[in-house]
C-alpha positions in Angstrom: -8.3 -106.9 3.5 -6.0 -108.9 6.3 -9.6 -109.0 8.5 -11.6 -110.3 5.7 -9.3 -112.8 5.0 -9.6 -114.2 8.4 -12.7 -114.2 8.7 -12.6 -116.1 5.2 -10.6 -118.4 7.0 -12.1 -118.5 10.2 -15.7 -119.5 8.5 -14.0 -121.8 6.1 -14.1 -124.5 9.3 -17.9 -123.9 9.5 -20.4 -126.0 7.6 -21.2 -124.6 4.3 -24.5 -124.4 4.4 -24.1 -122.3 7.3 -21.6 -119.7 6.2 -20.9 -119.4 2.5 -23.9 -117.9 1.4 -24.2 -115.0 4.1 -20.3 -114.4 3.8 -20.2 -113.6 -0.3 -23.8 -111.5 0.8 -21.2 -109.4 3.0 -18.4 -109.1 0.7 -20.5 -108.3 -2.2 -22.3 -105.9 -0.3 -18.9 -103.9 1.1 -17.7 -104.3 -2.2 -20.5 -102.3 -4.1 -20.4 -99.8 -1.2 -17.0 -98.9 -1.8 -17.6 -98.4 -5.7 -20.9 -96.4 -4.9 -18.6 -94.5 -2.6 -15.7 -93.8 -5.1 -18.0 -93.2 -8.3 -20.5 -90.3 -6.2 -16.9 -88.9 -5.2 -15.4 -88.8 -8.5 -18.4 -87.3 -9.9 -18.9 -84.7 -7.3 -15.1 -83.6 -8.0 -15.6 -83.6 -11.9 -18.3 -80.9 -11.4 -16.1 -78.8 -9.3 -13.6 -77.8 -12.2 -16.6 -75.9 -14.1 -17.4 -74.7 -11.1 -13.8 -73.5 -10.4 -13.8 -71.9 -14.2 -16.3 -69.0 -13.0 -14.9 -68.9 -9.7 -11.5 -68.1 -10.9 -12.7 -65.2 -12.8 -13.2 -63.5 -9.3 -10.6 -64.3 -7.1 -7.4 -66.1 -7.1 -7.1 -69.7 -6.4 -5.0 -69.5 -3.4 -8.1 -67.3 -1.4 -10.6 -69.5 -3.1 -9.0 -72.7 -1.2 -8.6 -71.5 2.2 -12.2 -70.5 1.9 -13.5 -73.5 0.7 -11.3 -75.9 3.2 -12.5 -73.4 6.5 -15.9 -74.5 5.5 -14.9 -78.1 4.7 -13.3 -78.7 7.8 -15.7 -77.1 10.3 -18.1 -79.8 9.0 -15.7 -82.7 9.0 -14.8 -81.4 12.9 -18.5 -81.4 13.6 -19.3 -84.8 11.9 -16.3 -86.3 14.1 -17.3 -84.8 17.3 -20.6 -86.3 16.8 -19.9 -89.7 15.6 -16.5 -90.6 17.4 -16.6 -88.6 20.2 -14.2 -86.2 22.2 -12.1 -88.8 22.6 -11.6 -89.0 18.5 -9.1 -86.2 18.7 -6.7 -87.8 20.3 -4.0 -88.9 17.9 -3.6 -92.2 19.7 0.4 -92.8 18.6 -0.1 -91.9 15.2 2.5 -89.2 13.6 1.2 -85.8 13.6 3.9 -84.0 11.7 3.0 -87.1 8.7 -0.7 -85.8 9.1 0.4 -82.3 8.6 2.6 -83.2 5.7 0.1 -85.3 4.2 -2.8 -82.8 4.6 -0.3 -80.0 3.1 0.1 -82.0 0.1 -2.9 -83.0 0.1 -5.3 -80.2 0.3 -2.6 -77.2 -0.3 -0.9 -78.5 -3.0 -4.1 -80.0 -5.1 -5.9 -77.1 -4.6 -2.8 -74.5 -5.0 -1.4 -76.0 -7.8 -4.3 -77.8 -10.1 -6.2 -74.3 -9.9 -3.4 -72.1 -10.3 -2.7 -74.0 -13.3 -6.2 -74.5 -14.4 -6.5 -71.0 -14.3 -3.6 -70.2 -16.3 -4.8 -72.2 -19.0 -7.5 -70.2 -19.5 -11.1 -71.5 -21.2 -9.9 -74.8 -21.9 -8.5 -75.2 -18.2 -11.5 -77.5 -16.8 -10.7 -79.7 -19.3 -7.5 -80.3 -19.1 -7.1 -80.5 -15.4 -10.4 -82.9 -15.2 -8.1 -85.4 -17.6 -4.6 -85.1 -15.7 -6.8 -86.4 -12.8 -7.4 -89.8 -15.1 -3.6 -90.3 -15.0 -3.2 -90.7 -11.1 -2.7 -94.2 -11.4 -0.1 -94.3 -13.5 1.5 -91.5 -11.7 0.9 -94.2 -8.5 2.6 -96.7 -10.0 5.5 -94.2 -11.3 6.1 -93.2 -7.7 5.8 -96.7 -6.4 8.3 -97.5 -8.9 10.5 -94.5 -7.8 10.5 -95.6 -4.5 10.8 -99.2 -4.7 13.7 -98.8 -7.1 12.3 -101.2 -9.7 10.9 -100.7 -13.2 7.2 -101.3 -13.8 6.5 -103.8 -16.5 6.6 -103.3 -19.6 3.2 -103.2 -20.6 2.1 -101.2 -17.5 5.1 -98.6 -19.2 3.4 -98.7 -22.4 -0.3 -98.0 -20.7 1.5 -95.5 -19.4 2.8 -93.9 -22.5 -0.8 -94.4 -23.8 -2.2 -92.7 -21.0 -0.3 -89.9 -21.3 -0.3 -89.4 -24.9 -4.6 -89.7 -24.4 -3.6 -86.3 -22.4 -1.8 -84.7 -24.8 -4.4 -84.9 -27.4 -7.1 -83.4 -24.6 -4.6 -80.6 -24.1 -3.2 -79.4 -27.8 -6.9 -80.7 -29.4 -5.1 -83.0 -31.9 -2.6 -80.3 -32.7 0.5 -82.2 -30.8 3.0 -80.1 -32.8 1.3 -76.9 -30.4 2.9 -78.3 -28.0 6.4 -77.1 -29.5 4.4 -74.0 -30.8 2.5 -72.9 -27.7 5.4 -72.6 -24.6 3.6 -70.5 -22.6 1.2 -73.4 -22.1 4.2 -75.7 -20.4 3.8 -73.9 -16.6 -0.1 -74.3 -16.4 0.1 -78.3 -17.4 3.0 -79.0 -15.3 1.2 -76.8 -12.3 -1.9 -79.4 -12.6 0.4 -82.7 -13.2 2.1 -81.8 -9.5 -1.5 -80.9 -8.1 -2.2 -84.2 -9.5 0.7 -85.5 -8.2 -0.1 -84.4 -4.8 -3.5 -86.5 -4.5 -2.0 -89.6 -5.3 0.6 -89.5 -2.4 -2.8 -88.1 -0.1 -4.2 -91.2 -1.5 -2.4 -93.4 -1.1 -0.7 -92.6 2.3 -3.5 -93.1 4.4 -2.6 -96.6 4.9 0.0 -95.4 7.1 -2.9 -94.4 9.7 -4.2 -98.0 10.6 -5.7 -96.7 14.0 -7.5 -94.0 12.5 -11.1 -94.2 10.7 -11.4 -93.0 7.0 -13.5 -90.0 8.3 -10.8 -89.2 11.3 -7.8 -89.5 8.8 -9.9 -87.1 6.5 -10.5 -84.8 9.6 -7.2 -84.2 10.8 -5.7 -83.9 7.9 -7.8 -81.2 6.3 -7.4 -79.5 9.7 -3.6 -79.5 9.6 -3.4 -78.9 6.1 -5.9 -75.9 6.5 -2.8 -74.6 8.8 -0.6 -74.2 5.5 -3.5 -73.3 3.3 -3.9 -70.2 5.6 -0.5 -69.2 6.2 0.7 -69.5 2.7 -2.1 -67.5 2.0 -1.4 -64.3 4.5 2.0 -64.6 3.4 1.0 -64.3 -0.3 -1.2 -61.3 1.0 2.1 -59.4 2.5 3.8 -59.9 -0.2 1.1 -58.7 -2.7 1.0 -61.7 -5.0 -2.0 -61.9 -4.7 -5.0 -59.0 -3.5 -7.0 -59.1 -0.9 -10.4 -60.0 -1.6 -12.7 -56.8 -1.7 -16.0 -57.5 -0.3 -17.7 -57.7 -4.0 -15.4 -60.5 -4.9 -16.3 -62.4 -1.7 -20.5 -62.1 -2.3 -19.6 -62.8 -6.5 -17.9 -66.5 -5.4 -20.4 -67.6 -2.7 -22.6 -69.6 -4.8 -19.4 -71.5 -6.1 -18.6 -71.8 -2.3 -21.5 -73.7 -1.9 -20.7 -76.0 -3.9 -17.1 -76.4 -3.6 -16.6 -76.4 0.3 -20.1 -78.5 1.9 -20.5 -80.5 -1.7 -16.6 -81.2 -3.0 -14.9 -80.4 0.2 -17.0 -82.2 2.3 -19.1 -84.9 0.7 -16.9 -85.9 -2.1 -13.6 -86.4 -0.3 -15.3 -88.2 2.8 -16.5 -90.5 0.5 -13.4 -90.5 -1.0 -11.8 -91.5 1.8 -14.3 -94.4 2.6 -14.3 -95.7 -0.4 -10.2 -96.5 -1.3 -10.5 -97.7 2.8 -13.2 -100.7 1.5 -11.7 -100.7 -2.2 -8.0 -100.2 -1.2 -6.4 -97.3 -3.7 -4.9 -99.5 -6.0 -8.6 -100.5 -7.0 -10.1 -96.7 -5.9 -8.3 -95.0 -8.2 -9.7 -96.4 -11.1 -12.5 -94.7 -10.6 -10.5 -91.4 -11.4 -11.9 -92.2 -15.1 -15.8 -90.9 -14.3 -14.1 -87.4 -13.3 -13.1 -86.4 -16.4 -16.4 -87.8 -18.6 -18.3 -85.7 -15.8 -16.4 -82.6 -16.8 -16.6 -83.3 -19.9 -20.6 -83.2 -19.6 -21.2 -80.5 -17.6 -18.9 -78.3 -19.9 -20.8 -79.1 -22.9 -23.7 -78.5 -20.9 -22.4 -75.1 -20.2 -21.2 -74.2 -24.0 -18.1 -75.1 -23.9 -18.1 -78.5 -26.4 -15.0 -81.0 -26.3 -13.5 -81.5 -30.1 -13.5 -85.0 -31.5 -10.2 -85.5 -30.5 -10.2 -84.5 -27.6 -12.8 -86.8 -26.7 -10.8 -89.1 -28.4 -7.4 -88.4 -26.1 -9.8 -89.0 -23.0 -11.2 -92.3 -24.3 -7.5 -93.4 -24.8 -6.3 -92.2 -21.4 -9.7 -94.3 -19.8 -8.7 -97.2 -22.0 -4.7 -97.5 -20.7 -6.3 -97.1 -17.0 -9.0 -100.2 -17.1 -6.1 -102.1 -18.9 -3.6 -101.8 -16.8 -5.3 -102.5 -14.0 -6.6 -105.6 -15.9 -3.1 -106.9 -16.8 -1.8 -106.0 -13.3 -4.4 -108.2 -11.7 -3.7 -111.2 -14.0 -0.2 -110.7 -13.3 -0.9 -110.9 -9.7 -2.6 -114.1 -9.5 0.1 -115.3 -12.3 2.6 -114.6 -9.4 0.3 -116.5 -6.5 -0.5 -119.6 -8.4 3.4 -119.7 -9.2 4.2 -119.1 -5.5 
């Protein structure tokens, strides 16, 4: 943003004629490659938790990620080598134990946690993961809040009540009072919420990596996360947590490895990453909406039919996103022209 307002500035001393019309060309044309960008990733990640529904019934979610981030990352390390060069691993200044930590969160936690719990929650599980993925921007501007020790504004508090309570209807079908009811429910929603959690510090950290191109920062971080992803795995192994995959379970879960390492490892979170680079994450995260409404179709599709309600909760939780990041803008430029 800092480069395109110079050169806003820079061209501002040119004719008009000259500049004005080729400069909005640009901007428009970054500007709808960045949304292109987020809305293929989003939808490419909402067809993953249907896809994780049938893989789970074969092995646990812990193997599952490993497997699909070994394949992931050997294509983001081939795609670097190719387009950046040898010289592209180099980590020119930038904090490797951050890019361990964030790809740990990142990659290990989503995938630990949001499958684990998606699994736990049994046949309804896709659903209600896809939706807790619709509240990452309020959870963003929770944490920011958190951290910057201030309270967000009132009617940003209120979209987020709204938000959540849009969640809460996806989760209990209307019945809110199962929520008192149904206990044994609590671990596998608060198991995705963290998972969730997790992505929006991912997200949103890789402005911290200014030297580093969206598909470098995606590259070294899956490969340093794939480090924890492993070893938490071998040690859930020793300990029998969890059982070694027998070579049936492997051949039963490669055609949802096809799909969930080259398609939603790969594709979706390099153009992920690409997009919220153009769009910044403030404004790429808004695109978290399409994920849920493209679960939501490819379950139908698959038998399992959302309830009224619970297309109502995701509508609600959709509607508190847009409009908070409506008033927030407003408020924004409220604040400049005051300035």
């Amino acid at each position: 943003m800092n480069k395109l307002f110079e050169h806003q500035a820079t061209v501002a001393l040119k004719p008009a004629a000259a500049v004005e019309r080729p400069s909005v060309v640009t901007v428009r044309r970054g500007y709808m490659t960045g949304v292109s960008l987020c809305v293929c990733a989003t939808v490419l990640m909402g067809i993953m938790f249907p896809v994780m529904t049938s893989a789970l019934r074969h092995v646990d979610p812990f193997t599952f990620t490993s497997l699909r981030y070994m394949i992931a990352g050997s294509a983001f390390l081939v795609l670097l080598r190719v387009k950046e060069g040898r010289s592209a691993f180099r980590f020119k200044g930038e904090p490797i134990a951050l890019a361990w930590l964030l790809g740990s969160i990142g990659f290990c936690g989503f995938g630990s946690f949001v499958f684990l719990g998606q699994q736990l929650a049994g046949r309804d599980g896709a659903l209600t993961a896809s939706i807790m993925m619709a509240t990452q921007p309020m959870m963003g501007l929770i944490v920011n809040s958190i951290v910057r020790r201030i309270m967000p504004p009132l009617y940003s508090f209120l979209f987020i009540l709204m938000s959540f309570a849009g969640v809460a209807l996806v989760v209990t079908k209307g019945d809110i009072a199962a929520l008192l009811s149904e206990p044994q429910h609590y671990s596998a929603n608060a198991l995705i919420v963290v998972g969730a959690l997790c992505w929006v510090i991912y997200t949103f950290s890789a402005s911290y990596f200014k030297n580093w191109s969206a598909l470098k920062y995606t590259t070294m971080t899956t490969l340093l996360g794939l480090t924890t992803i492993i070893g938490l795995n071998v040690l859930l192994f020793a300990l029998h947590v969890v059982p070694v995959p027998t070579t049936a379970m492997l051949i039963a879960i490669v055609p949802h490895l096809l799909y969930m390492g080259p398609v939603a490892g790969f594709i979706a979170i390099l153009f992920w990453n690409m997009g919220n680079r153009i769009l910044t994450p403030l404004n790429g995260v808004l695109f978290m909406d399409v994920l849920p409404m493209t679960t939501f179709v490819v379950s139908a599709m698959s038998g399992l039919i959302p309830t009224h309600m619970q297309i109502a909760g995701a509508c609600m939780t959709g509607a508190a996103l847009i409009f908070n990041n409506l008033y927030l803008r407003r408020r924004a430029r409220r604040v400049a022209a005051s300035s």
